[in-house]
VOVOKE-763631 format. One record per residue: x, y, z of N, C-alpha, C in turn; residue in three letters; chain. Coordinates in pm, whole numbers, plus 32768, in hexadecimal, padded with zeros to 4 digits. Each point is the difference from the previous one (the first is absolute). Layout:
<pts>
+------+------+------+------+------+------+------+------+------+------+------+
!  n.X !  n.Y !  n.Z ! ca.X ! ca.Y ! ca.Z !  c.X !  c.Y !  c.Z ! code ! unit !
+------+------+------+------+------+------+------+------+------+------+------+
!    X !    Y !    Z !    X !    Y !    Z !    X !    Y !    Z !  ALA !    A !
...
+------+------+------+------+------+------+------+------+------+------+------+
</pts>
This chain:
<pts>
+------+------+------+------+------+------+------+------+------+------+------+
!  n.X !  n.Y !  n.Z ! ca.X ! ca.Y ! ca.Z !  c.X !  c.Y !  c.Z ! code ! unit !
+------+------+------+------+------+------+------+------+------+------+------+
! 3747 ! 957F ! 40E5 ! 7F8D ! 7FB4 ! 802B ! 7FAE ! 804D ! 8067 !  UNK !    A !
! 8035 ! 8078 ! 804B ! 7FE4 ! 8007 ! 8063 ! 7F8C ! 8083 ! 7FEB !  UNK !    A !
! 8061 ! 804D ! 7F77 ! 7FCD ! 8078 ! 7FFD ! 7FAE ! 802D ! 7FC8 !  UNK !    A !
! 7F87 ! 7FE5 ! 7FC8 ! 7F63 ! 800C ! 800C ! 7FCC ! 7FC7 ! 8054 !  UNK !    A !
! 8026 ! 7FBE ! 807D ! 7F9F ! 7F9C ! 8036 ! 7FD6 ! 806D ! 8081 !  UNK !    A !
! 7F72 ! 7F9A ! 803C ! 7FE6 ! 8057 ! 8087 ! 803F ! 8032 ! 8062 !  UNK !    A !
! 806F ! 7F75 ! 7FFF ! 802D ! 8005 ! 8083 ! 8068 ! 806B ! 7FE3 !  UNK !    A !
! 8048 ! 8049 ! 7FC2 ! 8039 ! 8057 ! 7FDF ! 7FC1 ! 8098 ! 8019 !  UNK !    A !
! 7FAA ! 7FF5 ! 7FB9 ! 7F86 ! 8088 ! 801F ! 7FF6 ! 8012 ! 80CE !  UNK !    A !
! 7FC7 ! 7F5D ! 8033 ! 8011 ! 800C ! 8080 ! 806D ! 801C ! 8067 !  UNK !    A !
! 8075 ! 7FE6 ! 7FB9 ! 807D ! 8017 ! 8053 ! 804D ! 8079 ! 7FC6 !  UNK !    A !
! 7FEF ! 8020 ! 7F97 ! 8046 ! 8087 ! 7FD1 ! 806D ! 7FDE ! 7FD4 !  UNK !    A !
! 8028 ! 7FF0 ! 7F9E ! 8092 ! 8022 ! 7F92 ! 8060 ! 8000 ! 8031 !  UNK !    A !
! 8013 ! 808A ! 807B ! 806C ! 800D ! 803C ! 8032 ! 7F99 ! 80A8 !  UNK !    A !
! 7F8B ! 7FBD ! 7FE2 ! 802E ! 7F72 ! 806A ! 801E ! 7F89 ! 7FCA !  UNK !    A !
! 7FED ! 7FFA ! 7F92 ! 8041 ! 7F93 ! 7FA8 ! 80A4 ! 7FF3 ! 7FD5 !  UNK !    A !
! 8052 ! 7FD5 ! 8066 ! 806A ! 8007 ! 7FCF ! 806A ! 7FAC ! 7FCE !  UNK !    A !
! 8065 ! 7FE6 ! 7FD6 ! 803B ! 7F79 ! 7FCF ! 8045 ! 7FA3 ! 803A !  UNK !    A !
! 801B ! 800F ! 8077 ! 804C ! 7FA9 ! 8062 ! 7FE9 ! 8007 ! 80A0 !  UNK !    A !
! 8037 ! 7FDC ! 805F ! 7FDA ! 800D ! 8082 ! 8050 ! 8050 ! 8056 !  UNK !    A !
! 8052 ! 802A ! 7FB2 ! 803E ! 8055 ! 8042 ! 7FBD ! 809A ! 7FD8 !  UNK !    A !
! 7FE5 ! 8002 ! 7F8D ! 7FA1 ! 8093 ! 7FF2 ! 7FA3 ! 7FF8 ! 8043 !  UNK !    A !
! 7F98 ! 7FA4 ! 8008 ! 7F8F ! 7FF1 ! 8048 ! 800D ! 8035 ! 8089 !  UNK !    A !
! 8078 ! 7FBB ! 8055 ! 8012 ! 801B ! 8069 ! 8012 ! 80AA ! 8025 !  UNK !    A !
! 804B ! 8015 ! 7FB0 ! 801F ! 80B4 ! 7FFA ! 7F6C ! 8037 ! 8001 !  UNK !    A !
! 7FC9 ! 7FD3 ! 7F8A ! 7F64 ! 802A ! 800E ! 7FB4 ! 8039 ! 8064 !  UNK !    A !
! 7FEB ! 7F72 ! 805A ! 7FDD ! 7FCD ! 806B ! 8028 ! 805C ! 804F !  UNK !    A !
! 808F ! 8049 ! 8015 ! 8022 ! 8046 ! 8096 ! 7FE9 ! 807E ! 7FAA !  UNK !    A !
! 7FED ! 8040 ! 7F9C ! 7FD3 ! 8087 ! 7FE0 ! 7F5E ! 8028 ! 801F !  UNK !    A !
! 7F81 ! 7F63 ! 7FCF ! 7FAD ! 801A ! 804C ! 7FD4 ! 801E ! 807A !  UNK !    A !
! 8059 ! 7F97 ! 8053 ! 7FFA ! 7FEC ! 8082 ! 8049 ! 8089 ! 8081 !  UNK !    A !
! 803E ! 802A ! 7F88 ! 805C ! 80B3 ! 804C ! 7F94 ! 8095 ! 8008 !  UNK !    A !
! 7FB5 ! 7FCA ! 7F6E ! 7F96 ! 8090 ! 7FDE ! 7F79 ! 7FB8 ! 8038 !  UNK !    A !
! 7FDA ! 7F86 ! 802D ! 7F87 ! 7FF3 ! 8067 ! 7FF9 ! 800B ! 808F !  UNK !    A !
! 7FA7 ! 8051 ! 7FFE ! 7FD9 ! 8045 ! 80B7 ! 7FA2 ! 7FE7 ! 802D !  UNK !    A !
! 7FB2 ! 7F72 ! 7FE6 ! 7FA8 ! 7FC9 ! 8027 ! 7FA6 ! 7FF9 ! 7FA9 !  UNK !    A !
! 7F6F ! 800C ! 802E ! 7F8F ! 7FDD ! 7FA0 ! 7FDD ! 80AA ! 7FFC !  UNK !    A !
! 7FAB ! 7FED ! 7F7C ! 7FF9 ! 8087 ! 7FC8 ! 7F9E ! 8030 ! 8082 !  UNK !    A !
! 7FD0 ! 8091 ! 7FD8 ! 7F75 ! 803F ! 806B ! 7F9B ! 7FB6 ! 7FC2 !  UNK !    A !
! 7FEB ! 7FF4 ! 7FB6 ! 7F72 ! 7FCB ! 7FC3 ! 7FE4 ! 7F85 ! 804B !  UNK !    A !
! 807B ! 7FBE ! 7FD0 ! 7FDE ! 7F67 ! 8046 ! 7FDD ! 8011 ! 80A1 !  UNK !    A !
! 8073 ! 8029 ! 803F ! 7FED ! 8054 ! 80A3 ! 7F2A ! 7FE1 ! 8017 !  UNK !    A !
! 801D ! 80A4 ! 7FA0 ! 7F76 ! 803B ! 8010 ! 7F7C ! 7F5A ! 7FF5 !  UNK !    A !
! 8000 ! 7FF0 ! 7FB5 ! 7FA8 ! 7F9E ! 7FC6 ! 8006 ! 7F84 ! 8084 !  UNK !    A !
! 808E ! 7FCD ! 8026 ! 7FE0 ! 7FC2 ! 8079 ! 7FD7 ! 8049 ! 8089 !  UNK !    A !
! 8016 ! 802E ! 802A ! 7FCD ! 805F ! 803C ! 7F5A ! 7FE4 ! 8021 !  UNK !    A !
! 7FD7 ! 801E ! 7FA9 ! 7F70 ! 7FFA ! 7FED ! 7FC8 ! 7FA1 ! 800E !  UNK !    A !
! 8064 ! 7F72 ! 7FC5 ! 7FB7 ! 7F91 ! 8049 ! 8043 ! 7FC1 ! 8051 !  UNK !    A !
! 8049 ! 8011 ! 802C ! 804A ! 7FE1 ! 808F ! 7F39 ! 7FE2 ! 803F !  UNK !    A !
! 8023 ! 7F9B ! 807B ! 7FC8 ! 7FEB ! 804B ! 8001 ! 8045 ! 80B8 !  UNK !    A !
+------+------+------+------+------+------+------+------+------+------+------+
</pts>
C-alpha cells in the first residue's frame, strides 16, 4: 500500500520499517551520524538572523 505512494518517496524506503523495534534502531543510527544542521541551513540562517 505504501509503496508507490508520496509519503514513501518523502520519507525514503529505508525509513520504512516493520516493527518498533527496527524503527527504534533506525532512529539511534540517524541520530549517531547527525552533527547538527547542515552549513547551508547554518549559512542561510545566518543571514536572516536578526
Amino acid at each position: 500500500m505504501l509503496a508507490g505512494s508520496e509519503f514513501t518517496q518523502q520519507v525514503g524506503r529505508e525509513n520504512i520499517l516493520p516493527n518498533v523495534e527496527a524503527a527504534l534502531k533506525r532512529a539511534r543510527e540517524i541520530t549517531a551520524a547527525f552533527s547538527g544542521i547542515g552549513p547551508e541551513v547554518a549559512a542561510v540562517q545566518e543571514r536572516m538572523s536578526l
